[in-house]
C-alpha positions, 0 to 999 in steps of 0.5 A: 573222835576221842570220848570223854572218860565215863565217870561211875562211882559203883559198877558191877561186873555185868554193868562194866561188861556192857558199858565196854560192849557198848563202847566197842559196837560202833568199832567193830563188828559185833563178834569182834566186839564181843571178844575184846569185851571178854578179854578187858572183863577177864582182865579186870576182874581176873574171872573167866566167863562162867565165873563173871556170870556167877559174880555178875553182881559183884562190884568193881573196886574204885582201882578196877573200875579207874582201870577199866576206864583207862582201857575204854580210852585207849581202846576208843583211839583203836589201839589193839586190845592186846597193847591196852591189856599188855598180854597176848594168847599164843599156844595155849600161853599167856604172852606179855606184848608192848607196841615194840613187838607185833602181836601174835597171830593165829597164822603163825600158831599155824605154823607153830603146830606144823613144826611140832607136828613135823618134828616132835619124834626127832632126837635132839633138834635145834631150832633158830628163830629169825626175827623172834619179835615177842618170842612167841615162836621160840617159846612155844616151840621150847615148850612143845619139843622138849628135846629141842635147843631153841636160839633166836635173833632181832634187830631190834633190843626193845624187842628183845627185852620184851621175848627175854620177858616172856622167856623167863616168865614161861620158863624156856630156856632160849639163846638171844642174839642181837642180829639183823637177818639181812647182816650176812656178817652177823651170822657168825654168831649163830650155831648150826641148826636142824630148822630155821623159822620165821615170820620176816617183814612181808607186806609191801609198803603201797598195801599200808593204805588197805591196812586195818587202822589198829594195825597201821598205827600201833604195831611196829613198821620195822617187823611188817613193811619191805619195800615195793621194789623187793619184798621178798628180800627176807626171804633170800636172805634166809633161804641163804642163811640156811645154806650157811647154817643149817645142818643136812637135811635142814629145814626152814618154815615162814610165814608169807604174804599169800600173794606171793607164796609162787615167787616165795616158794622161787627162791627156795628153789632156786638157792637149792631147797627142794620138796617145797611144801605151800600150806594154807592156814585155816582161812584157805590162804596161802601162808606158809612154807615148808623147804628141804634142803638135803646133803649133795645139793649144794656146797657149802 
């Protein structure tokens, strides 16, 4: 049930900090609730937490605590906090998000950091990313490997606009295009490569019903859900894509669903990838793949 709209006149930070811890409780687990209430306070008072500490006396302006309020609201009808404040950490930067792209996650810095680790000595790489949501892959990538020209593609122009946002606010240089992945046709807009990533629809429809409420209701379907009978079909058609676009020897790294990492790492295989790498993330899930695909293997 939706609560009603807590009404203060004065409120200093340290009573705005439990007011909100006290509103989540019921939620989320404690450690979870404790974590968005650092996120809202920060957000509000434009303080970290040692500082809040310092200025728990404060007093919140009327602006700040209207604002606070309408964050408890939205928060309340579990909407992921990321949403409600508008920004998302990804990489160690600050992201703008709307509910037009997926929130970033910690896996997929995962799989960030792995390509800085793999390719941060490599001269002049170029980098696609299929399917860029919010942008954060190719940004953090720009970022990170300086000699790097970084390219993306979505289907979507909503989302674009907001990976176009996050581009210009952290000043990377980026290539947009407006692209379905599985458009073979549409590829031809799309330069050779060194290295393709992405983070493609991976979660078949029947899982929608075990799903976190937060997730089902606010994030974008299009960028989470494929059908039962084929939810590998991202994957083959980027395993394609990379015959098509990458430059020998190429490499692809995805995120995946950590049930079907075997049947994923198949159908590398199978279009000709090999020196096929599954890693786990730091739950000790499987959650990405690492293929190689080297000159002789296939034609063209």
């Amino acid at each position: 049930m939706k609560r009603k709209s807590i009404k203060f006149v004065a409120m200093t930070i340290h009573e705005a900090s439990r007011l909100v811890l006290a509103q989540l409780q019921p939620l989320y687990d404690p450690r979870e609730a404790a974590n968005i209430t650092d996120l809202v306070m920060e957000n509000i008072t434009g303080l970290q937490k040692i500082d809040r500490m310092v200025s728990k006396e404060s007093v919140l302006s009327d602006e700040s605590f209207n604002t606070l309020n309408k964050y408890i609201s939205a928060l309340n009808d579990h909407e992921p906090v990321q949403y409600v404040l508008g920004e998302a950490w990804f990489s160690g930067m600050k992201f703008y998000v709307n509910k037009n792209v997926l929130i970033p996650r910690p896996e997929t810095e995962e799989l960030v950091q792995w390509i800085i680790d793999e390719n941060g000595s490599v001269n002049k790489v170029r980098i696609f990313d299929a399917g860029t949501g919010s942008g954060c892959i190719p940004v953090a990538l720009k970022k990170k490997l300086q000699n790097s020209d970084v390219s993306c593609c979505d289907i979507s122009e909503a989302a674009l606009a907001v990976a176009k946002t996050n581009a210009r606010g952290l000043y990377a240089d980026i290539e947009f295009l407006l692209i379905d992945v599985l458009d073979h046709n549409a590829w031809n807009s799309i330069s050779l490569v060194d290295i393709i990533v992405s983070n493609p629809p991976y979660i078949p429809w029947k899982e929608k019903l075990s799903m976190q409420k937060n997730v089902v209701a606010h994030e974008p379907h299009q960028a989470l859900f494929v059908e039962d009978n084929d939810p590998l079909v991202f994957y083959k058609a980027l395993a394609e894509m990379g015959r098509k676009k990458l430059r020998f020897p190429g490499k692809i790294y995805v995120e995946i669903h950590e049930d079907l990492a075997g049947e994923t790492a198949e159908v590398f295989r199978l279009a000709g990838y090999n020196t096929i790498e599954i890693k786990k993330d730091m739950q000790g899930k499987d959650r990405m793949i690492r293929a190689l695909l080297h000159p002789g293997l296939i034609d063209h």
